[in-house]
N, C-alpha and C positions, 0 to 999 in steps of 0.2 A: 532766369539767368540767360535764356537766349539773348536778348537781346543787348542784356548787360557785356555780353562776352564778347557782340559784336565791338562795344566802344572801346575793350581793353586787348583789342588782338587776341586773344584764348586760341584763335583755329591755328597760331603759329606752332606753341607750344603742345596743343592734342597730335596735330597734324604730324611731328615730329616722337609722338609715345612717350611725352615728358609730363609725367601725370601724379608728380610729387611723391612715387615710391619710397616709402620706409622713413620718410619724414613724420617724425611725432609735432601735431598741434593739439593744443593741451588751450580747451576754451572752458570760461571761466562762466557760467551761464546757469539756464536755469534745467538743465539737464538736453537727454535725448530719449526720442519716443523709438518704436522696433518697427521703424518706416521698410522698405524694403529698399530704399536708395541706401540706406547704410546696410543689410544685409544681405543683396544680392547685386552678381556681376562686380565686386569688390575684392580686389585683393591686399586687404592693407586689416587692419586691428584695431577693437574699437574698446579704450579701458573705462570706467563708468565709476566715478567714486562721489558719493552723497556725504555732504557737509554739513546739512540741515536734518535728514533724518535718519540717517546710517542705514542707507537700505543697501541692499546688494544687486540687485536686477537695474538693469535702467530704463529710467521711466523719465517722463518731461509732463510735467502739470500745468504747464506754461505755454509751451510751443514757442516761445522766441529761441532757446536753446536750439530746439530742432530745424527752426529754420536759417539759423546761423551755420549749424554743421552741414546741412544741406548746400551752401555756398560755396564752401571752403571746399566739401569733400562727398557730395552726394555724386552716386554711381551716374543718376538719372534713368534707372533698372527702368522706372512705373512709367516713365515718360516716353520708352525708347529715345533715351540719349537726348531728349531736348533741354532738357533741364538739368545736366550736368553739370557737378561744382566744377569748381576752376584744380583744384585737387585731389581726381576720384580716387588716387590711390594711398594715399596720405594718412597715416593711423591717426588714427582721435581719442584723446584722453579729456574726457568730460568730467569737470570740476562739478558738481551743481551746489550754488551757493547761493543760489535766488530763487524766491518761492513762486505759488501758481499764480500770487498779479506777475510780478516780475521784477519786487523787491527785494532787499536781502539787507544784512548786516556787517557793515565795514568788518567785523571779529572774525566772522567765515570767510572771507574775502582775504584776511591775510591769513587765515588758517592755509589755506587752499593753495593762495601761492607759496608759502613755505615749504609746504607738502609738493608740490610744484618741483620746486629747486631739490630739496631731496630724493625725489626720485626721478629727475631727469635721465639719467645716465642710464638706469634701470628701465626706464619706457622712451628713452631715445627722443625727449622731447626738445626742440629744437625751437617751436614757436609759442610764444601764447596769445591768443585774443581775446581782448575786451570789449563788449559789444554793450558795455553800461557808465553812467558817469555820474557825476555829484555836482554839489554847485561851484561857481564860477566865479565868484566873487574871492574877498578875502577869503584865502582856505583857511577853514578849521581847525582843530589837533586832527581829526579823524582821518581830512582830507591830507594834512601831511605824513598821519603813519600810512596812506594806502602811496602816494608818491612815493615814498620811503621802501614801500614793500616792492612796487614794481620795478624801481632802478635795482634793489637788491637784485629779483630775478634777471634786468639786462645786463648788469655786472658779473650775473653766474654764467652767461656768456647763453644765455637764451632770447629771442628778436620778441619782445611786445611793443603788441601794437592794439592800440585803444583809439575808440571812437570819439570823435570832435564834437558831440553831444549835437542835440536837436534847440539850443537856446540862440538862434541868431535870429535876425542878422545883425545885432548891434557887435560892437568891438568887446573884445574882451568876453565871448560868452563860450570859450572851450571850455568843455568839461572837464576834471578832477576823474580820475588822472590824466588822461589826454594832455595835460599840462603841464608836465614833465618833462624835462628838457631832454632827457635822455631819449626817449621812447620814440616809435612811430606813431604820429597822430593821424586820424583820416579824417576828412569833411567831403559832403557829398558836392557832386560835380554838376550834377541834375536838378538843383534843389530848387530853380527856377520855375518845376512842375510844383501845382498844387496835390499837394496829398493830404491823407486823413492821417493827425496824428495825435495819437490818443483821445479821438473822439471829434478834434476839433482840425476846420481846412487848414491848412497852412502852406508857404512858400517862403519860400529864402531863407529856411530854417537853421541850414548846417550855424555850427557853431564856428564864429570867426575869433583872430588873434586881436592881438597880443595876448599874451594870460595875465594875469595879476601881479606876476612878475616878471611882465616886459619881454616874455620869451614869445618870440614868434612864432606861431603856431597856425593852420594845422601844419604838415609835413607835406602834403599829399593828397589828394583827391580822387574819387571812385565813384560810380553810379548807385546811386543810393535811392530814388524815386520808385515805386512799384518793381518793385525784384520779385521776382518769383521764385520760390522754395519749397524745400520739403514741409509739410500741415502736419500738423497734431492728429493722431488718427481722434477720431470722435470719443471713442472710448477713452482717452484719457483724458478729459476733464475741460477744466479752463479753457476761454480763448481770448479771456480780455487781460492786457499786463504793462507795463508801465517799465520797461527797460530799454528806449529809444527805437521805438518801433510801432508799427499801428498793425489794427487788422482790416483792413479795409480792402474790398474785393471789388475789383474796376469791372468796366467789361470785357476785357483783356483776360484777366484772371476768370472771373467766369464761365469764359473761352476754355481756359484750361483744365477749370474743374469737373465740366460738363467732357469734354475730352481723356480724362486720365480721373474719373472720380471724385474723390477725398482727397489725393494724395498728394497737391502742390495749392498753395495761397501765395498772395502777393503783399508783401508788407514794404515800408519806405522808413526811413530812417538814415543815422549814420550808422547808428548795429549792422544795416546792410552790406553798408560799404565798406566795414572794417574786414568782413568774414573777406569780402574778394581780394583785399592785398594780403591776409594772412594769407589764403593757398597762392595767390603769388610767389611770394615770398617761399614757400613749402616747393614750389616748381624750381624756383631757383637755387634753394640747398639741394635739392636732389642731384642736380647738375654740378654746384659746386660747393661741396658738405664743409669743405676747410671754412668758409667763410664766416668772420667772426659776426656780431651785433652792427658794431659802427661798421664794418665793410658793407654789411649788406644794407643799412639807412642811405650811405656815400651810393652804390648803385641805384639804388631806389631816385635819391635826387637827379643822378645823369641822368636816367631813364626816363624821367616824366617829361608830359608834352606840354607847354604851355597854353592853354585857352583862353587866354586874354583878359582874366578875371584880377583883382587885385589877390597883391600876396596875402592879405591876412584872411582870404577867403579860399584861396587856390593853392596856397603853399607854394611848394616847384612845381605842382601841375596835374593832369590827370595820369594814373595809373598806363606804362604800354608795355603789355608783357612780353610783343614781341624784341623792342628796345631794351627792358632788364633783360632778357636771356641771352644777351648779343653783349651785354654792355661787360 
């Protein structure tokens, strides 16, 4: 995340002590592990509810979940501060509804958000992120009850924002939901880098617009290429998963490992780039809490910067934090 934070202003917002306090982000993922970036030098509440096996402890079999939360809202305790999310103080309500590849079932998925919108009020959640997608083409029934489910949660007057999937560069390959007209969509801004993803090289991945039905898409862009986050401690299992993201360790990451341990990997995707506009966005209601769903997508647009890229690949632009918390 250092260097991610560099492209999105981040030192504006830390520099200033705006660090998304008491904002609930409620991600939809395949859990979290007991890293120390979520449990020390953290002043914020971490709720942990299992969809797939009703456990009570939180655990991540997975490690995409964890390194999601790590973006959004890791302390950076293991790293001294290098690898700080964009939201260190921001409570996290982990959904886990994807298993140790990094699969799951549309049925948990609107379980979860329902569960979601019920107890917003009661865990103060404000945002959700999706850091998974489905295909792209003609939607399904499936893929229109998960659209279905997610406008329900932006109409409860909570900001989701889902990822623009890893199926480009052709037109038309956002992902389900991402393709919802209501939502924030993200595509990565970076994608130019080759990365490993799910085994195999790739570049120019992000998923571009139009959707299937003609709605322009993504929203929004973020650095998405080898981000660096909080790792699955060893002990907990899995490290291979299939929910828009790879494991693939550069010599960058390597760097870090050998520097701070276990405790930080580098993965690439649009999963990435989704987690940094959610604690954007978590920065931004902290600052200004009245603000509804559509207020905060309407600032999101003035705020981004153009990078020369076409719309159905760049949306309005990339992500500038310090532009949304001025704007």
């Amino acid at each position: 995340m250092d260097l991610a934070s560099r492209t999105i202003r981040l030192r504006y917002a830390h520099d200033r002590r705006i660090y998304g306090t008491g904002i609930g982000v409620a991600i939809v993922d395949t859990g979290i592990c007991q890293h120390p970036d979520f449990l020390k030098n953290c002043n914020r509440k971490i709720y942990f509810k299992d969809f797939i096996h009703q456990r009570t402890l939180m655990y991540d079999d997975c490690g995409h979940g964890t390194h999601v939360a790590g973006i959004i809202g890791g302390s950076g305790y293991a790293s001294g501060g290098k690898y700080i999310g964009v939201a260190p103080n921001c409570n996290l309500i982990m959904a886990k509804t994807l298993n140790y590849k990094g699969d799951g079932n549309i049925s948990d998925v609107l379980i979860a958000l329902d569960w979601i919108v019920k107890h917003k009020e009661e865990l103060g959640i404000r945002i959700v992120n999706l850091s998974f997608g489905m295909g792209n083409k003609e939607i399904s029934q499936d893929g229109r009850n998960l659209i279905n489910a997610v406008e329900n949660v932006w109409d409860s007057g909570i900001v989701v924002v889902a990822a623009a999937g890893n199926g480009g560069p052709n037109l038309g390959s956002v992902a389900v939901p991402g393709s919802s007209k209501k939502i924030i969509t993200v595509g990565a801004s970076d994608d130019n880098i080759e990365v490993d993803l799910m085994g195999n090289r790739a570049r120019n991945y992000s998923g571009r617009g139009p959707t299937f039905e003609c709605i322009k898409k993504p929203d929004i862009v973020a650095p998405a290429s080898n981000i660096m986050s909080c790792a699955l401690a060893r002990s907990y299992g899995a490290d291979k998963f299939r929910a828009l993201n790879n494991n693939h360790f550069s010599s960058a990451a390597k760097d870090g490992r050998e520097r701070f341990g276990n405790f930080y990997t580098e993965k690439s995707g649009t999963s990435m780039a989704t987690p940094i506009v959610s604690g954007a966005i978590a920065l931004l209601l902290s600052i200004k809490p009245n603000l509804t769903p559509k207020e905060v997508k309407i600032k999101i647009r003035d705020s981004c910067v153009n990078i020369g890229e076409p719309q159905s690949k760049q949306g309005w632009g990339l992500l500038d934090i310090e532009n949304l918390l001025k704007a």
